[in-house]
N, C-alpha and C positions, 0 to 999 in steps of 0.2 A: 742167624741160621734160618733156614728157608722152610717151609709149613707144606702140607699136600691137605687141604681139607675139600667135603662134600658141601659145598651152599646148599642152602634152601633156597627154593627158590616160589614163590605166589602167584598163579594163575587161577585163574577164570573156574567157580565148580562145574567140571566136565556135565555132560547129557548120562543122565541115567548113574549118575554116581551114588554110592552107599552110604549113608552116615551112619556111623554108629552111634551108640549113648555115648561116652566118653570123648564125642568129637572128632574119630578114627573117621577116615573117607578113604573108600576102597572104587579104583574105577580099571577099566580094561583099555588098553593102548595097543592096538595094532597084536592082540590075543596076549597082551603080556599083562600081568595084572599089576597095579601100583597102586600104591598107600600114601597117604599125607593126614594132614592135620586140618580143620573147618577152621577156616581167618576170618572170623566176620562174618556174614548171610551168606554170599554169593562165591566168595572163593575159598580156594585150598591153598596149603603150603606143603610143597612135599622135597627131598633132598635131591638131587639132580646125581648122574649113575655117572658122571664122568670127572674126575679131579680138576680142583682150582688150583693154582701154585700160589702161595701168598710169602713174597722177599721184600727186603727194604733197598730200594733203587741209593745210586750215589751221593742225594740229598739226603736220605733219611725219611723221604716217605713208603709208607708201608704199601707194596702195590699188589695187585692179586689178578690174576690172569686167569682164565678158563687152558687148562692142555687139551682139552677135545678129545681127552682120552679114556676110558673105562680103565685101561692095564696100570694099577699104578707103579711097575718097575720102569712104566715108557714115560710117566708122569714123571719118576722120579728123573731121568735124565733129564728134560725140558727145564726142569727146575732148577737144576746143576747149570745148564747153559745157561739161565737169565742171571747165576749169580756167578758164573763166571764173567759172563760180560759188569754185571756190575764193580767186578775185583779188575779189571783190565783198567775200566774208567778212573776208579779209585788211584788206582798206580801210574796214572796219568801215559800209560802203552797207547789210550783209542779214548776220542770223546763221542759221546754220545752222536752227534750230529755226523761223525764219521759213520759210525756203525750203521747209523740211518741211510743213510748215502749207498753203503755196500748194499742192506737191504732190498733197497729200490732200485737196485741197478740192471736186474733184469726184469723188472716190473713196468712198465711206462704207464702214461697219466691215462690214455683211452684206453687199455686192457683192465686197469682199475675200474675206469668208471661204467665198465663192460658187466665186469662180474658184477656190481653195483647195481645194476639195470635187472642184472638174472637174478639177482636174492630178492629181489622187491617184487618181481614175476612169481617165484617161487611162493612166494606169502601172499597169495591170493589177492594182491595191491591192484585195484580199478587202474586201467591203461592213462583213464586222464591221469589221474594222479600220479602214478607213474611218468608222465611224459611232463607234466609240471613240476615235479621234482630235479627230472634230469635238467629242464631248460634251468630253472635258479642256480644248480650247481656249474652247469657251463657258464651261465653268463659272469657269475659271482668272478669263478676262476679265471675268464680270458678278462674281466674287467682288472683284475689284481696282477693279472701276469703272469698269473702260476701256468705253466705249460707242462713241468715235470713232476714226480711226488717230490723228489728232494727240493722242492721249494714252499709247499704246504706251511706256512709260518702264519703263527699266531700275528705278528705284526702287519701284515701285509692284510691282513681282514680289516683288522682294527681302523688300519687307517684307509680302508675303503669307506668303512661304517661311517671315519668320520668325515670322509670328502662330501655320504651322500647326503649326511645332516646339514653341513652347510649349505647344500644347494639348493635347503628348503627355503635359506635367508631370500633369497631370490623371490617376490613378490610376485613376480610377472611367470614368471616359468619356475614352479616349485617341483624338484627333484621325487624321487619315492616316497611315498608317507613309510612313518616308523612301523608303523605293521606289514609291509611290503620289505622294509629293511631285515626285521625280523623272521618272516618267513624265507628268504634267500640265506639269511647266517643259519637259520636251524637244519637247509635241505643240506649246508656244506656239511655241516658238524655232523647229522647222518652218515654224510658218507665217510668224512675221517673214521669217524666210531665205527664203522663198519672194517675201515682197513686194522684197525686196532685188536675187530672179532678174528678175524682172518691172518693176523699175526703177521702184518704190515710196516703194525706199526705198534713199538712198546707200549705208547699210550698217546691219549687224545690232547694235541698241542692247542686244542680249540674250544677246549673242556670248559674252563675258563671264564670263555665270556656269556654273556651275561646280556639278558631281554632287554630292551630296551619299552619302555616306556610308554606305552602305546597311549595312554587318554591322555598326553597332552600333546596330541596330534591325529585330532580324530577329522578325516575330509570329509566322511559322509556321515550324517548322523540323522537318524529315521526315526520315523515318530511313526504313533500307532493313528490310527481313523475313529474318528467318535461316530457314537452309534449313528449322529443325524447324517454324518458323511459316508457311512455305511450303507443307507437305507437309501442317499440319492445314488452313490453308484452304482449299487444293484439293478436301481429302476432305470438308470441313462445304459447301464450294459443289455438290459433287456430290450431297451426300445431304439438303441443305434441300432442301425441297420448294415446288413454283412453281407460280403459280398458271396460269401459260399454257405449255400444252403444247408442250417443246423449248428454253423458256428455259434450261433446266440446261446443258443441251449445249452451248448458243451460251456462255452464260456461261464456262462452264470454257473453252473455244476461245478465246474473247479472253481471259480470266487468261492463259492460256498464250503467247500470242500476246505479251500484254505483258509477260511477263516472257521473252521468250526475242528480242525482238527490241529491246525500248528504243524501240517505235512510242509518239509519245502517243496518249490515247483518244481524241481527234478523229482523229488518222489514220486510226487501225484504223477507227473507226465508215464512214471514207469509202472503204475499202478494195473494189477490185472485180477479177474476177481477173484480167482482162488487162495487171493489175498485177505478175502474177506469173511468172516464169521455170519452173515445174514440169519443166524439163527440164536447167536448171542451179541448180537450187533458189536463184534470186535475187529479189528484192522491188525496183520501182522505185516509189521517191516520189516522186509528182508536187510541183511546186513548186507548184503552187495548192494543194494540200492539205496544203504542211508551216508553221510558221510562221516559218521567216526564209525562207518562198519561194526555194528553191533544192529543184531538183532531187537524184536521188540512187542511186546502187544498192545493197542492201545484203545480204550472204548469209543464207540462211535455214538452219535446221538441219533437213537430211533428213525430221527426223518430224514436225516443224513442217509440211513440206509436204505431207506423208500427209496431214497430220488435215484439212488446209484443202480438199485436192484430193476429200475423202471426202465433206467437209461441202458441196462446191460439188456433189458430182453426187447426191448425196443428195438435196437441195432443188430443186436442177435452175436452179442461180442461172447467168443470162446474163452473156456475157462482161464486159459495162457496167454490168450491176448491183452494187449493194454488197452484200458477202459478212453483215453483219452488220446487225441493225436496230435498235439502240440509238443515245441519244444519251448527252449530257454528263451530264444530272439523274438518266436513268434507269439505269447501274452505277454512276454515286454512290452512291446508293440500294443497286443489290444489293451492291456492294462492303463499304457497314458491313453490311449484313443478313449476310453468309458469314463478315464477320470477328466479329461477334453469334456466330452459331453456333459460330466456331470458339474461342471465349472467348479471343480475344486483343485487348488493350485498344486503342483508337484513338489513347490517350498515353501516353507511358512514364512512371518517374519524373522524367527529364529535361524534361520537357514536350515530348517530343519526336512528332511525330504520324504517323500512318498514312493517308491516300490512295488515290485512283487512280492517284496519279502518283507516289506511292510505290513502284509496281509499276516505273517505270522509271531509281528510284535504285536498286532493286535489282538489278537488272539491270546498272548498271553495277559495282554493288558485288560483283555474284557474278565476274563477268568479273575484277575486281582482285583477288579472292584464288585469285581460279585461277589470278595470275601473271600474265595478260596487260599486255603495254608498255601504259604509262598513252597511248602516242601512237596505239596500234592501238582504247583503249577509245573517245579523244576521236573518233574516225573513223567508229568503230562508232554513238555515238551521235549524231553529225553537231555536234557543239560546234565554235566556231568557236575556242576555243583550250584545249591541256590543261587549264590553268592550272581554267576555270571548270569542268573535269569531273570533277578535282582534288576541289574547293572544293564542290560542291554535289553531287555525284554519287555520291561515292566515301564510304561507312562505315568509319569504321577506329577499331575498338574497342582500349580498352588491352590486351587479354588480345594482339588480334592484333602491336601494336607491344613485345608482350611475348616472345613468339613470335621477332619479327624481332630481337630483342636478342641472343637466342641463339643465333644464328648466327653472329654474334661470336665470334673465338679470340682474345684479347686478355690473358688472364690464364694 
Protein backbone atom coordinates (compact mmCIF):
# COMPACT_ATOMS: atom_id res chain seq x y z
CA UNK A 1 0.00 0.00 0.00
CA UNK A 2 0.90 3.32 -1.31
CA UNK A 3 2.26 6.34 1.29
CA UNK A 4 1.42 10.47 0.65
CA UNK A 5 4.35 11.89 2.62
CA UNK A 6 5.86 15.82 2.99
CA UNK A 7 9.96 15.39 2.24
CA UNK A 8 12.26 17.49 3.74
CA UNK A 9 14.07 18.89 1.79
CA UNK A 10 17.96 21.20 2.36
CA UNK A 11 18.80 24.32 0.74
CA UNK A 12 21.10 27.11 1.06
CA UNK A 13 20.37 29.43 4.55
CA UNK A 14 18.26 32.13 2.59
CA UNK A 15 19.49 36.24 2.93
CA UNK A 16 18.31 37.67 5.97
CA UNK A 17 16.91 34.47 7.50
CA UNK A 18 16.09 34.25 11.55
CA UNK A 19 17.67 31.77 13.74
CA UNK A 20 16.45 30.99 16.75
CA UNK A 21 18.06 29.29 19.96
CA UNK A 22 16.55 25.98 19.45
CA UNK A 23 17.92 25.91 15.79
CA UNK A 24 14.18 27.23 14.46
CA UNK A 25 14.90 29.38 11.08
CA UNK A 26 12.19 31.61 10.15
CA UNK A 27 12.48 33.35 6.39
CA UNK A 28 9.90 35.07 4.02
CA UNK A 29 9.32 33.75 0.32
CA UNK A 30 7.60 35.91 -2.07
CA UNK A 31 5.52 37.55 1.48
CA UNK A 32 4.78 33.96 2.62
CA UNK A 33 6.65 33.20 5.72
CA UNK A 34 8.41 29.64 6.26
CA UNK A 35 10.07 27.75 8.89
CA UNK A 36 12.81 24.86 8.83
CA UNK A 37 15.39 23.45 10.80
CA UNK A 38 19.57 25.02 10.88
CA UNK A 39 21.68 21.80 9.04
CA UNK A 40 24.94 22.69 9.59
CA UNK A 41 26.32 26.57 9.37
CA UNK A 42 25.14 27.46 6.07
CA UNK A 43 21.97 25.77 5.31
CA UNK A 44 18.26 24.97 6.45
CA UNK A 45 15.98 22.03 6.10
CA UNK A 46 12.54 22.59 5.83
CA UNK A 47 9.30 20.25 4.53
CA UNK A 48 8.42 21.00 1.07
CA UNK A 49 4.16 22.17 0.83
CA UNK A 50 3.46 19.77 -2.01
CA UNK A 51 2.96 15.61 -1.57
CA UNK A 52 5.47 12.84 -2.60
CA UNK A 53 3.62 9.49 -3.38
CA UNK A 54 5.97 6.74 -2.10
CA UNK A 55 4.58 2.74 -3.84
CA UNK A 56 6.65 -0.16 -4.40
CA UNK A 57 6.96 -0.58 -8.47
CA UNK A 58 6.68 -4.42 -9.94
CA UNK A 59 10.15 -5.38 -8.72
CA UNK A 60 9.74 -4.60 -5.35
CA UNK A 61 11.60 -1.22 -5.24
CA UNK A 62 10.19 1.37 -3.11
CA UNK A 63 9.85 4.47 -5.41
CA UNK A 64 8.67 7.87 -4.50
CA UNK A 65 7.57 10.52 -6.80
CA UNK A 66 7.07 14.34 -6.21
CA UNK A 67 2.59 14.85 -7.44
CA UNK A 68 3.40 18.59 -7.84
CA UNK A 69 0.59 19.05 -5.74
CA UNK A 70 -0.55 20.97 -2.42
CA UNK A 71 -4.44 19.24 -2.60
CA UNK A 72 -3.79 15.93 -1.05
CA UNK A 73 -7.21 14.41 -2.46
CA UNK A 74 -5.37 15.22 -6.05
CA UNK A 75 -2.23 13.62 -4.55
CA UNK A 76 -4.20 10.91 -3.46
CA UNK A 77 -5.55 9.98 -7.13
CA UNK A 78 -1.85 10.27 -8.83
CA UNK A 79 -0.95 7.75 -6.24
CA UNK A 80 -3.97 5.28 -7.13
CA UNK A 81 -2.71 5.69 -10.93
CA UNK A 82 1.08 4.73 -10.32
CA UNK A 83 -0.30 1.63 -8.30
CA UNK A 84 -2.77 0.90 -10.74
CA UNK A 85 -0.25 0.81 -13.42
CA UNK A 86 1.95 -1.22 -11.11
CA UNK A 87 -1.24 -3.91 -10.62
CA UNK A 88 -1.80 -3.96 -14.54
CA UNK A 89 2.16 -4.79 -14.98
CA UNK A 90 2.02 -7.31 -12.16
CA UNK A 91 -1.02 -9.31 -14.01
CA UNK A 92 0.99 -9.21 -16.91
CA UNK A 93 -2.36 -6.80 -18.93
CA UNK A 94 0.90 -4.03 -19.92
CA UNK A 95 4.71 -4.03 -19.52
CA UNK A 96 6.37 -1.40 -18.47
CA UNK A 97 8.13 -0.44 -21.76
CA UNK A 98 4.49 -0.48 -23.28
CA UNK A 99 3.30 2.04 -20.91
CA UNK A 100 6.38 3.99 -21.65
CA UNK A 101 5.77 3.98 -25.27
CA UNK A 102 1.93 5.33 -24.79
CA UNK A 103 3.54 7.95 -22.47
CA UNK A 104 5.72 9.25 -25.18
CA UNK A 105 3.49 9.07 -27.94
CA UNK A 106 2.61 12.37 -28.02
CA UNK A 107 5.67 13.81 -26.76
CA UNK A 108 8.64 13.78 -29.53
CA UNK A 109 12.40 13.93 -28.78
CA UNK A 110 12.83 17.95 -29.87
CA UNK A 111 9.66 19.26 -27.72
CA UNK A 112 11.55 17.29 -24.90
CA UNK A 113 14.52 18.69 -25.35
CA UNK A 114 12.62 22.06 -25.77
CA UNK A 115 11.23 22.26 -22.55
CA UNK A 116 14.72 21.13 -21.39
CA UNK A 117 16.35 24.20 -22.69
CA UNK A 118 13.45 26.56 -20.99
CA UNK A 119 13.97 24.95 -17.22
CA UNK A 120 17.66 25.52 -17.36
CA UNK A 121 16.69 29.32 -18.74
CA UNK A 122 14.29 29.57 -16.06
CA UNK A 123 17.23 28.67 -13.28
CA UNK A 124 19.08 31.53 -13.94
CA UNK A 125 21.80 28.80 -15.96
CA UNK A 126 24.70 31.21 -18.03
CA UNK A 127 23.65 30.80 -21.84
CA UNK A 128 27.27 29.20 -22.27
CA UNK A 129 26.52 26.71 -20.30
CA UNK A 130 23.32 26.25 -21.38
CA UNK A 131 24.27 25.83 -24.99
CA UNK A 132 27.14 23.35 -23.87
CA UNK A 133 24.85 21.28 -22.18
CA UNK A 134 22.33 21.17 -25.08
CA UNK A 135 25.30 20.47 -27.73
CA UNK A 136 26.59 17.02 -25.32
CA UNK A 137 23.06 15.93 -25.09
CA UNK A 138 22.38 16.14 -28.94
CA UNK A 139 25.61 14.94 -29.99
CA UNK A 140 25.51 11.95 -27.24
CA UNK A 141 21.84 11.13 -28.76
CA UNK A 142 22.39 11.38 -32.63
CA UNK A 143 25.82 9.43 -31.86
CA UNK A 144 23.56 6.50 -30.06
CA UNK A 145 20.67 6.66 -32.50
CA UNK A 146 18.25 7.65 -30.11
CA UNK A 147 16.01 10.00 -32.32
CA UNK A 148 12.63 9.19 -30.29
CA UNK A 149 11.99 9.08 -26.36
CA UNK A 150 10.86 5.46 -26.67
CA UNK A 151 14.25 4.62 -27.36
CA UNK A 152 16.20 6.42 -24.45
CA UNK A 153 17.80 2.94 -23.20
CA UNK A 154 20.33 2.40 -20.67
CA UNK A 155 22.14 0.01 -23.09
CA UNK A 156 22.56 2.06 -26.04
CA UNK A 157 24.70 4.66 -23.64
CA UNK A 158 26.59 2.10 -22.14
CA UNK A 159 27.70 0.85 -25.22
CA UNK A 160 28.54 4.23 -26.56
CA UNK A 161 30.62 4.72 -23.29
CA UNK A 162 32.29 1.68 -24.34
CA UNK A 163 32.98 2.27 -28.13
CA UNK A 164 34.60 5.77 -26.89
CA UNK A 165 37.03 4.11 -24.39
CA UNK A 166 38.23 1.92 -27.04
CA UNK A 167 39.10 4.62 -29.35
CA UNK A 168 41.53 5.75 -26.94
CA UNK A 169 43.49 2.35 -27.66
CA UNK A 170 44.35 4.18 -30.82
CA UNK A 171 47.80 5.91 -30.23
CA UNK A 172 47.84 7.91 -33.14
CA UNK A 173 44.27 9.49 -33.06
CA UNK A 174 42.99 9.13 -29.35
CA UNK A 175 39.14 9.39 -29.05
CA UNK A 176 37.60 11.78 -26.01
CA UNK A 177 39.41 11.59 -22.69
CA UNK A 178 37.16 10.01 -19.77
CA UNK A 179 36.38 13.34 -18.46
CA UNK A 180 34.84 14.50 -21.70
CA UNK A 181 33.16 10.90 -21.64
CA UNK A 182 31.87 11.86 -18.33
CA UNK A 183 30.67 15.15 -18.92
CA UNK A 184 28.37 14.15 -22.16
CA UNK A 185 26.79 10.92 -19.97
CA UNK A 186 26.00 13.56 -16.88
CA UNK A 187 24.44 16.43 -19.48
CA UNK A 188 22.18 13.10 -20.77
CA UNK A 189 21.17 11.88 -17.42
CA UNK A 190 20.02 15.69 -16.64
CA UNK A 191 18.07 15.63 -18.99
CA UNK A 192 16.36 12.07 -18.47
CA UNK A 193 15.97 13.17 -14.70
CA UNK A 194 14.32 16.09 -15.81
CA UNK A 195 11.74 13.92 -18.00
CA UNK A 196 11.35 11.86 -14.75
CA UNK A 197 10.55 15.54 -12.77
CA UNK A 198 7.99 16.49 -15.37
CA UNK A 199 6.35 12.81 -15.26
CA UNK A 200 7.72 11.59 -18.50
CA UNK A 201 9.12 9.30 -17.35
CA UNK A 202 8.38 6.68 -14.15
CA UNK A 203 12.00 6.80 -13.34
CA UNK A 204 15.50 7.37 -14.46
CA UNK A 205 16.72 4.40 -16.94
CA UNK A 206 20.23 6.14 -16.75
CA UNK A 207 20.29 6.33 -13.05
CA UNK A 208 22.55 3.71 -12.80
CA UNK A 209 25.57 4.34 -14.46
CA UNK A 210 28.29 5.39 -12.99
CA UNK A 211 31.65 8.07 -13.45
CA UNK A 212 34.05 6.89 -14.87
CA UNK A 213 37.43 7.26 -13.76
CA UNK A 214 38.95 10.18 -14.64
CA UNK A 215 42.85 10.09 -13.14
CA UNK A 216 43.71 7.45 -15.11
CA UNK A 217 43.35 9.29 -18.11
CA UNK A 218 44.44 12.68 -17.30
CA UNK A 219 45.66 14.59 -21.16
CA UNK A 220 46.57 17.78 -19.63
CA UNK A 221 48.24 17.90 -16.55
CA UNK A 222 49.52 21.60 -15.17
CA UNK A 223 52.00 22.35 -12.89
CA UNK A 224 52.31 25.48 -10.83
CA UNK A 225 55.46 28.25 -11.60
CA UNK A 226 58.33 28.60 -9.09
CA UNK A 227 58.81 31.57 -7.64
CA UNK A 228 62.16 32.08 -9.90
CA UNK A 229 59.92 31.43 -13.01
CA UNK A 230 57.36 33.85 -11.63
CA UNK A 231 59.80 36.81 -11.27
CA UNK A 232 61.26 36.13 -14.99
CA UNK A 233 57.89 36.32 -16.50
CA UNK A 234 56.73 39.11 -14.83
CA UNK A 235 59.95 41.04 -15.98
CA UNK A 236 59.85 39.52 -19.85
CA UNK A 237 55.81 40.68 -19.81
CA UNK A 238 56.89 44.00 -18.69
CA UNK A 239 59.60 44.45 -21.22
CA UNK A 240 58.09 42.68 -24.51
CA UNK A 241 56.99 45.10 -26.34
CA UNK A 242 52.88 45.55 -27.50
CA UNK A 243 51.66 46.42 -30.24
CA UNK A 244 48.65 48.49 -28.67
CA UNK A 245 49.43 51.18 -26.39
CA UNK A 246 49.01 50.15 -22.34
CA UNK A 247 48.53 46.45 -23.16
CA UNK A 248 51.88 45.95 -20.85
CA UNK A 249 50.34 47.45 -18.08
CA UNK A 250 46.87 45.74 -18.24
CA UNK A 251 48.82 42.59 -18.83
CA UNK A 252 51.07 42.71 -15.88
CA UNK A 253 47.83 43.77 -13.54
CA UNK A 254 45.98 40.72 -14.48
CA UNK A 255 49.37 38.25 -14.10
CA UNK A 256 49.27 39.83 -10.77
CA UNK A 257 45.87 39.80 -10.16
CA UNK A 258 45.87 36.00 -10.97
CA UNK A 259 48.43 34.92 -9.20
CA UNK A 260 47.61 36.73 -6.03
CA UNK A 261 44.04 35.94 -5.95
CA UNK A 262 43.16 32.39 -7.53
CA UNK A 263 40.42 34.52 -9.81
CA UNK A 264 40.01 32.43 -13.15
CA UNK A 265 40.52 34.43 -16.40
CA UNK A 266 36.95 34.79 -17.10
CA UNK A 267 36.42 36.38 -13.64
CA UNK A 268 39.03 38.71 -13.72
CA UNK A 269 38.13 39.62 -17.47
CA UNK A 270 34.39 40.26 -15.96
CA UNK A 271 35.79 42.23 -13.15
CA UNK A 272 34.16 45.84 -12.40
CA UNK A 273 34.95 47.93 -9.46
CA UNK A 274 31.99 47.89 -7.56
CA UNK A 275 33.20 44.56 -7.07
CA UNK A 276 35.56 45.80 -4.95
CA UNK A 277 35.78 46.78 -1.07
CA UNK A 278 38.96 49.47 -1.44
CA UNK A 279 38.20 50.31 2.01
CA UNK A 280 38.55 46.81 3.46
CA UNK A 281 40.44 45.50 0.77
CA UNK A 282 37.80 42.76 0.01
CA UNK A 283 36.72 41.32 -3.61
CA UNK A 284 32.90 40.02 -4.06
CA UNK A 285 32.29 37.39 -6.77
CA UNK A 286 29.30 37.58 -8.16
CA UNK A 287 27.65 34.23 -8.71
CA UNK A 288 26.80 34.96 -12.33
CA UNK A 289 30.27 35.43 -13.05
CA UNK A 290 31.95 32.47 -11.12
CA UNK A 291 31.40 28.91 -12.53
CA UNK A 292 29.76 26.73 -9.92
CA UNK A 293 27.51 30.11 -9.54
CA UNK A 294 27.79 30.81 -6.03
CA UNK A 295 28.59 33.91 -4.66
CA UNK A 296 31.51 34.90 -2.45
CA UNK A 297 33.94 37.28 -0.56
CA UNK A 298 37.42 37.16 -0.78
CA UNK A 299 40.54 39.30 0.82
CA UNK A 300 42.65 41.15 -1.35
CA UNK A 301 46.31 41.81 -0.45
CA UNK A 302 46.85 45.71 0.31
CA UNK A 303 49.02 46.28 -2.87
CA UNK A 304 46.82 44.18 -4.93
CA UNK A 305 44.46 46.98 -4.18
CA UNK A 306 46.65 50.03 -4.87
CA UNK A 307 47.44 48.84 -8.27
CA UNK A 308 43.74 48.27 -9.15
CA UNK A 309 42.53 51.49 -7.50
CA UNK A 310 45.49 53.35 -9.53
CA UNK A 311 44.47 51.54 -12.68
CA UNK A 312 40.78 52.41 -12.19
CA UNK A 313 41.28 56.12 -11.80
CA UNK A 314 43.92 56.33 -14.36
CA UNK A 315 41.67 55.25 -17.18
CA UNK A 316 38.73 56.90 -15.43
CA UNK A 317 36.93 53.18 -15.61
CA UNK A 318 33.04 53.56 -14.11
CA UNK A 319 31.79 51.88 -11.38
CA UNK A 320 29.92 49.11 -13.68
CA UNK A 321 32.35 48.90 -16.04
CA UNK A 322 34.92 46.02 -16.48
CA UNK A 323 38.39 47.01 -15.18
CA UNK A 324 39.92 44.89 -17.96
CA UNK A 325 39.41 44.40 -21.69
CA UNK A 326 40.57 40.93 -22.62
CA UNK A 327 39.07 37.96 -23.27
CA UNK A 328 39.69 34.03 -23.05
CA UNK A 329 41.78 33.64 -26.77
CA UNK A 330 43.36 36.94 -26.24
CA UNK A 331 46.02 36.36 -22.87
CA UNK A 332 46.06 32.91 -24.12
CA UNK A 333 47.85 34.38 -26.73
CA UNK A 334 49.87 37.06 -24.58
CA UNK A 335 50.40 34.34 -21.82
CA UNK A 336 52.64 31.87 -24.32
CA UNK A 337 54.06 35.26 -25.89
CA UNK A 338 55.67 36.53 -22.15
CA UNK A 339 56.31 32.84 -21.23
CA UNK A 340 58.25 32.83 -25.23
CA UNK A 341 60.12 35.69 -23.88
CA UNK A 342 60.81 34.69 -20.76
CA UNK A 343 62.36 31.33 -22.23
CA UNK A 344 60.45 29.02 -19.96
CA UNK A 345 59.06 26.06 -21.65
CA UNK A 346 55.10 25.37 -21.93
CA UNK A 347 56.16 21.54 -20.95
CA UNK A 348 58.30 20.26 -18.62
CA UNK A 349 60.08 16.95 -18.84
CA UNK A 350 57.04 15.42 -17.21
CA UNK A 351 54.87 16.49 -19.85
CA UNK A 352 53.66 18.49 -17.50
CA UNK A 353 52.06 22.02 -18.88
CA UNK A 354 51.88 25.58 -18.33
CA UNK A 355 48.53 27.78 -18.80
CA UNK A 356 46.52 30.54 -17.94
CA UNK A 357 45.06 28.65 -15.46
CA UNK A 358 48.26 27.48 -14.42
CA UNK A 359 48.54 30.93 -12.83
CA UNK A 360 45.83 29.83 -10.31
CA UNK A 361 47.49 26.43 -9.28
CA UNK A 362 49.89 28.47 -8.47
CA UNK A 363 48.60 30.42 -6.34
CA UNK A 364 47.31 27.72 -4.57
CA UNK A 365 50.65 26.08 -4.57
CA UNK A 366 52.48 29.25 -3.23
CA UNK A 367 49.80 29.58 -0.37
CA UNK A 368 50.86 25.70 0.68
CA UNK A 369 54.32 26.31 1.08
CA UNK A 370 53.78 29.21 2.95
CA UNK A 371 52.11 26.78 5.41
CA UNK A 372 48.83 27.67 5.13
CA UNK A 373 45.96 25.03 6.63
CA UNK A 374 45.01 23.05 3.43
CA UNK A 375 41.28 24.09 4.93
CA UNK A 376 42.01 27.91 4.79
CA UNK A 377 43.65 27.17 0.92
CA UNK A 378 40.19 25.18 -0.22
CA UNK A 379 38.28 28.51 1.09
CA UNK A 380 40.66 30.82 -0.46
CA UNK A 381 40.12 29.27 -3.74
CA UNK A 382 36.35 28.37 -3.27
CA UNK A 383 36.74 24.34 -3.93
CA UNK A 384 34.05 22.71 -2.67
CA UNK A 385 36.06 20.07 -0.79
CA UNK A 386 39.96 20.02 0.36
CA UNK A 387 40.31 16.84 -0.85
CA UNK A 388 40.13 18.35 -4.86
CA UNK A 389 42.38 21.39 -3.90
CA UNK A 390 44.73 18.71 -2.38
CA UNK A 391 44.65 16.77 -5.77
CA UNK A 392 44.69 19.38 -8.45
CA UNK A 393 45.83 22.57 -6.96
CA UNK A 394 48.58 21.90 -4.72
CA UNK A 395 52.44 21.10 -6.29
CA UNK A 396 54.40 19.19 -4.01
CA UNK A 397 57.68 18.35 -5.36
CA UNK A 398 60.17 15.63 -3.96
CA UNK A 399 62.85 18.07 -2.89
CA UNK A 400 59.65 19.69 -0.77
CA UNK A 401 58.43 16.15 0.74
CA UNK A 402 62.28 15.89 1.32
CA UNK A 403 62.24 18.88 3.34
CA UNK A 404 59.19 17.75 5.36
CA UNK A 405 61.13 14.38 6.12
CA UNK A 406 63.49 16.23 8.17
CA UNK A 407 61.70 17.54 10.43
CA UNK A 408 61.38 14.17 11.68
CA UNK A 409 63.51 13.31 15.27
CA UNK A 410 63.04 9.83 14.93
CA UNK A 411 66.72 8.45 14.97
Amino acid sequence: MGNLIRVWKTVPLPAGAKVGRNGTVTWTVKGKKRTGKLSGTDNVSHQVDTWSAEYTDETGKVRRVTTKTKNRSAAEQILARYEAEVARIKSGVVTREELTKVQFRHVTLDAALEKFRTKMDASGISKRYIDGTMQQVLSLLGECGIDSMSKLRRESIERWIADEIKKNDNTEKRGRSLRTINRYVMSVKSFVQYLVDIELLSSNPLKSIRKLNESVDQRKQRRAMTAEEIERFLQAAETRKCRKKGKTEERLLAYRLLLGTGLRSTELSLLTPNQIDFERNRLTVEAAKTKNKKADVLPLHPDLVQLIKKWIETHGIQSHERIFHFDKSSIRRSFYGDLKAARIKRKDSDGRSLDVHSLRKTFGTMLARAGVPLTTVQRLMRHSTPLLTAKLYIDVDPIDMSQALTKLHIF
